[in-house]
Kinemage of the C-alpha trace (Angstrom):
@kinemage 1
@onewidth
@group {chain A} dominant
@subgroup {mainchain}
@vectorlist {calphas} color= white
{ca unk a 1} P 59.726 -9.247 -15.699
{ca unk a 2} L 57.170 -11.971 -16.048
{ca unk a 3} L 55.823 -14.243 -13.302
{ca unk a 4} L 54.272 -17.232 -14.385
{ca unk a 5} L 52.266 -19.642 -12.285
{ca unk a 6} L 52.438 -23.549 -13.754
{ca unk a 7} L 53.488 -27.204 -12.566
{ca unk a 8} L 56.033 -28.196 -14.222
{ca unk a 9} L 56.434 -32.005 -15.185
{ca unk a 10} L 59.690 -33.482 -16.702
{ca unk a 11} L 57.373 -36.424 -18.017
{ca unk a 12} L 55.738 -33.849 -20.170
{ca unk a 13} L 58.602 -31.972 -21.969
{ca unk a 14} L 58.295 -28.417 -22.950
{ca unk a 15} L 55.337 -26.623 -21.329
{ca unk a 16} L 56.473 -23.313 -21.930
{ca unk a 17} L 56.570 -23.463 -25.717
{ca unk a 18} L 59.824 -22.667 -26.076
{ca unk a 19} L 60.573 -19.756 -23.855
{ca unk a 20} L 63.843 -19.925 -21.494
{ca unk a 21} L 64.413 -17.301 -18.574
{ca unk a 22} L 67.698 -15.394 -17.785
{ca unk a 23} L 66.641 -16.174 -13.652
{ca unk a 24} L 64.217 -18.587 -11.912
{ca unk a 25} L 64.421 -18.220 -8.109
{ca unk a 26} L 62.862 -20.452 -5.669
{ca unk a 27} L 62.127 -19.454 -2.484
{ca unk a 28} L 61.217 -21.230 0.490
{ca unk a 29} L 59.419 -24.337 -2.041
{ca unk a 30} L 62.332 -27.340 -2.462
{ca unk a 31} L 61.214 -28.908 1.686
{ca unk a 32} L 57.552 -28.955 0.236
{ca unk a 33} L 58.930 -30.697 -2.922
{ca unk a 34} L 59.374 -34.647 -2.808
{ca unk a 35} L 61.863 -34.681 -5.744
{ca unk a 36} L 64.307 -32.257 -5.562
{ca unk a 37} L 66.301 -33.359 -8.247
{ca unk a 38} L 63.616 -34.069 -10.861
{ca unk a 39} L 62.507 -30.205 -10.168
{ca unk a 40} L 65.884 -28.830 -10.707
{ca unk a 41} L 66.223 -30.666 -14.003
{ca unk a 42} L 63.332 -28.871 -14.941
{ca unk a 43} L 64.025 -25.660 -13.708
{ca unk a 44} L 67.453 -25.764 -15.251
{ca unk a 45} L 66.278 -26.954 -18.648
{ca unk a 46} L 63.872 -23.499 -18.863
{ca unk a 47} L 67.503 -21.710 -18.454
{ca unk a 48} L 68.981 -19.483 -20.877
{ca unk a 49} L 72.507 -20.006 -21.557
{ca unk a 50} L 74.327 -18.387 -18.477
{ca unk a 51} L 70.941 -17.852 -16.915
{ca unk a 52} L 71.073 -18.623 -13.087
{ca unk a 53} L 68.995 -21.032 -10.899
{ca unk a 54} L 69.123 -19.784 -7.226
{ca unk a 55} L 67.399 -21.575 -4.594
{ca unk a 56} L 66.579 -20.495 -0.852
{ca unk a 57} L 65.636 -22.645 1.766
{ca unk a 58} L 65.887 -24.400 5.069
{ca unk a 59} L 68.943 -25.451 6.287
{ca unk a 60} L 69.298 -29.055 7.605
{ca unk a 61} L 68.150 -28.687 10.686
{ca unk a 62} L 65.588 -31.668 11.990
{ca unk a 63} L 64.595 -30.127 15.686
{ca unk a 64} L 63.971 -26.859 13.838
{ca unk a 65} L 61.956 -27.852 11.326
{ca unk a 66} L 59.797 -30.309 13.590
{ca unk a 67} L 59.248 -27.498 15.971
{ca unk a 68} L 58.045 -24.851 13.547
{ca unk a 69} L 57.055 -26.730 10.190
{ca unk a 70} L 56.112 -30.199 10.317
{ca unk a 71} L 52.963 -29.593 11.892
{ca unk a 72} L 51.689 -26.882 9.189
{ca unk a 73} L 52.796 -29.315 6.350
{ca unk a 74} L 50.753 -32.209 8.161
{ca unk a 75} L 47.456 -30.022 8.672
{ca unk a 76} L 47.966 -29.090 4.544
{ca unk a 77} L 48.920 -32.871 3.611
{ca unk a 78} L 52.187 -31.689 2.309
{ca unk a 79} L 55.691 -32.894 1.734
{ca unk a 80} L 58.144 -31.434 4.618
{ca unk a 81} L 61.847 -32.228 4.482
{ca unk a 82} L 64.143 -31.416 7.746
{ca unk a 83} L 65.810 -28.515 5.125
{ca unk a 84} L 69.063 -29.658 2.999
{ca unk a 85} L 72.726 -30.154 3.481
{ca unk a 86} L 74.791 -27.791 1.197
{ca unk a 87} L 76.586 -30.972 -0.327
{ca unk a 88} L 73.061 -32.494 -1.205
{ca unk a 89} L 72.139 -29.326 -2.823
{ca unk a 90} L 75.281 -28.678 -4.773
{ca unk a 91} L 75.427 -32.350 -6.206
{ca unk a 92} L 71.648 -32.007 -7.152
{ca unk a 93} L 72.883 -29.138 -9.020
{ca unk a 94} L 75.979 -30.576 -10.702
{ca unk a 95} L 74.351 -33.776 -11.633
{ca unk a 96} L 71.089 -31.965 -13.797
{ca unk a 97} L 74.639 -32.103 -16.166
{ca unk a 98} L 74.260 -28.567 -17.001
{ca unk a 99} L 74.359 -26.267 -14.018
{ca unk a 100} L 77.835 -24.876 -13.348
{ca unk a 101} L 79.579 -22.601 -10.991
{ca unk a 102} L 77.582 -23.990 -8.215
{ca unk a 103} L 77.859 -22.148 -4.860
{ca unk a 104} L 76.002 -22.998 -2.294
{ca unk a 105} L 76.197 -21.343 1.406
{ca unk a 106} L 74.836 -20.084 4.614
{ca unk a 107} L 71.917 -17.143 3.415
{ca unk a 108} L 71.144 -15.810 6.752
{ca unk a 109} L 69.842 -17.244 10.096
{ca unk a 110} L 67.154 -15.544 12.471
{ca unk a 111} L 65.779 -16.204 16.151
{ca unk a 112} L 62.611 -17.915 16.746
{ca unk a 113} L 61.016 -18.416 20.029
{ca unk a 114} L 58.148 -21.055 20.494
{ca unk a 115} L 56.580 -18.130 23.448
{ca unk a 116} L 57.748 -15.147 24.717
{ca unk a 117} L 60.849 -16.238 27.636
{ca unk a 118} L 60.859 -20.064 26.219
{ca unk a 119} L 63.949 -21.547 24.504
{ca unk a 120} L 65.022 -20.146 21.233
{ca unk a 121} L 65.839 -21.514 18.108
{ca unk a 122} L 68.218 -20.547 15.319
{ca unk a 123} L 67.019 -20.935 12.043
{ca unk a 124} L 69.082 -21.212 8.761
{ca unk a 125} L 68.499 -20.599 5.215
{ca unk a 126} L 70.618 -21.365 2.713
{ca unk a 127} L 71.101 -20.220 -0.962
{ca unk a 128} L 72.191 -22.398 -3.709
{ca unk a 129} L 73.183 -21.072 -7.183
{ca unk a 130} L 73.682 -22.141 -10.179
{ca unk a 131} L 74.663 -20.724 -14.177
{ca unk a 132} L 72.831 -22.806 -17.024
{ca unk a 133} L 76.244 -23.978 -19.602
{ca unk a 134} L 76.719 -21.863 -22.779
């Protein structure tokens, strides 16, 4: 196993010199990312055939995510999408053109309370995956 720490740019083609990956996971990055679709062109193109792409993140979810995230994204001057609908991800996937057996559902959800005896919010992840064509 090999972690390796690089932006990747579609407008500059292979940076990796030629290696591909059997698994790329994303966790917790695509609502910092402002195109989600350019990125998982990229990250399917470093793919091995029948290597998987799987994705975890928010769940849409606007009230969540302006309660807990928005305001650490503004203080860092980063991107911060309300978390994705399942359909938005899975098309994403299908249309990089060569992701298939795309399955995308509910991770897990957890409580979050703003303080101690205040309302509580439920917070979704999903997880998206996808296999690289043969």
């Amino acid at each position: 196993m090999k972690a390796i720490c690089l932006e990747l740019k579609e407008s500059e083609g292979d940076q990796l010199n030629g290696r591909k990956f059997d698994l790329i996971v994303c966790v917790s990055a695509y609502h910092h990312i402002e195109d989600i679709a350019s990125i998982t062109r990229i990250l399917a193109f470093y793919l091995k055939p029948s290597g998987k792409l799987i994705v975890l993140d928010l769940m849409k979810d606007s009230t969540t995510c302006d309660k807990f995230y928005r305001k650490q994204c503004n203080k860092h001057n980063e991107s911060c999408k309300d978390g994705f609908d399942p359909k938005e991800i899975e098309k994403i996937f299908l249309d990089t053109g060569i992701l298939e057996d795309v399955k995308v559902e509910v991770a897990f959800n957890f409580k979050k309370f703003i303080e101690k005896g205040q309302k509580e919010y439920i917070i979704e992840y999903l997880i998206a995956k996808g296999k690289r064509l043969e």
